[in-house]
Every structure is written in C-alpha cells, then in structure tokens.
N, C-alpha and C positions, 0 to 999 in steps of 0.2 A: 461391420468394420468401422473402428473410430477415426472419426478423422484426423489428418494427419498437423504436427505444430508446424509453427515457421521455422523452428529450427530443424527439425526431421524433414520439411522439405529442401530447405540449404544444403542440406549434409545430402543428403538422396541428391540433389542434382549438381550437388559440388558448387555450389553460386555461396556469395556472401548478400549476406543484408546491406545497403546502402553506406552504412555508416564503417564500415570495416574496409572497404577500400579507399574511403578518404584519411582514415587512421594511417594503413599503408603507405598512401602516397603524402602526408603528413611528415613522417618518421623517414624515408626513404629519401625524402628530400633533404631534411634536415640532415642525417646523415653523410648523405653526399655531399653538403656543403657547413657541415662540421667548424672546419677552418676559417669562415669568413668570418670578420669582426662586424656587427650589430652596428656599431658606428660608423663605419664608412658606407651603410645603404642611405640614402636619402628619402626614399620614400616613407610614411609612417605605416602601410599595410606590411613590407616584407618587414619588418620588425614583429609585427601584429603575429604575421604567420611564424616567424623563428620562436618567436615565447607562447604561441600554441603548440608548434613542433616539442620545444625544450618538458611543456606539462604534460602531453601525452607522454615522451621517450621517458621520464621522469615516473612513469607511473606501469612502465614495463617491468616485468620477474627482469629478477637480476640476470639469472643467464641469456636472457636475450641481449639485453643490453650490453653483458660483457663481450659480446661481437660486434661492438657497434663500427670498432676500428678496419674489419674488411665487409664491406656492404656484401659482398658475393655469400660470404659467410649469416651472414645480418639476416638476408629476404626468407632463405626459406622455413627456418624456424618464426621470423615474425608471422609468413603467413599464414603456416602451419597453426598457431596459437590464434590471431584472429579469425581464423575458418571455425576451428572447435570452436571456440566461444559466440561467435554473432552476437558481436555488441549490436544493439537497434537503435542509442544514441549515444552523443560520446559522455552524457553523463553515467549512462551505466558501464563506458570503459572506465571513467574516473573510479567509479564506486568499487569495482572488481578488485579485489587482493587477495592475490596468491603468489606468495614470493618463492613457492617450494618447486615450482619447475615444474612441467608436464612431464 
C-alpha cells in the first residue's frame, strides 16, 4: 500500500492545511467589513490586514467573488474551493489561476 499525500489525507479526514483557514477567515473578514473606509482606522496593522484581505479576495475565480455582496452566499463555495485545493502557503494561493469555475 503506498502511502498516502497531505492532500489525500485532508480530503479523507475533511481537515484543511493550516494556510486555508487563515485564507478564510482573511476574505470573510474583509467581506464583512467591505464598507469601512481604510482611512478612518488608525491603526497601521488593520490597514496592513484590509490590503492582504483586498490581494487574496483579488485573486479568487470570478464566481466566488461575484458573491461577495451576501456573505451567507460567499462561505460555502469559498470553503468548498479552498478544501479541494489545500493551499500549503499563501504563495501557492497567489500562484493558483483558474478563472473557469469548479
């Protein structure tokens, strides 16, 4: 029996790799707070985080992103697509393009 990859054990035990739930909660964030203007934070880290949110959401297939306007609609395809995929860092989410849709 060969042994088995990180990704076929993810998938067997339905778990993501580390870097796919920070993705998540990345994007789900940003989503939820869509709305707020960048200039009224004061601090320089929630800016830091809104333009990591804005380059990851930026680099999702178009149809996830066209639900960005009801989050209810938004999570379960995001998490559906970063479960198949198991990014393992988020430069291998950045490198990932596939604009055609699951």
């Amino acid at each position: 029996m060969e042994p088995e990859t990180l990704l076929e054990i993810h998938l067997k035990e339905k778990t993501f790799p580390l870097m796919s739930p920070y993705i998540l909660s990345l994007l789900i964030c940003l989503v939820n707070n869509i709305n707020l203007e960048i200039y009224n934070i004061n601090t320089r880290h929630r800016s830091i985080l809104r333009l990591s949110g804005l380059k990851a959401f930026n680099h999702l297939p178009r149809h996830i992103k066209s639900l960005a306007n009801d989050i209810k609609s938004f999570k379960t395809p995001l998490k559906r697509f970063l479960y198949h995929h198991s990014f393992y860092s988020i430069e291998e989410y950045y490198e990932y393009n596939d604009d055609k849709g699951m």
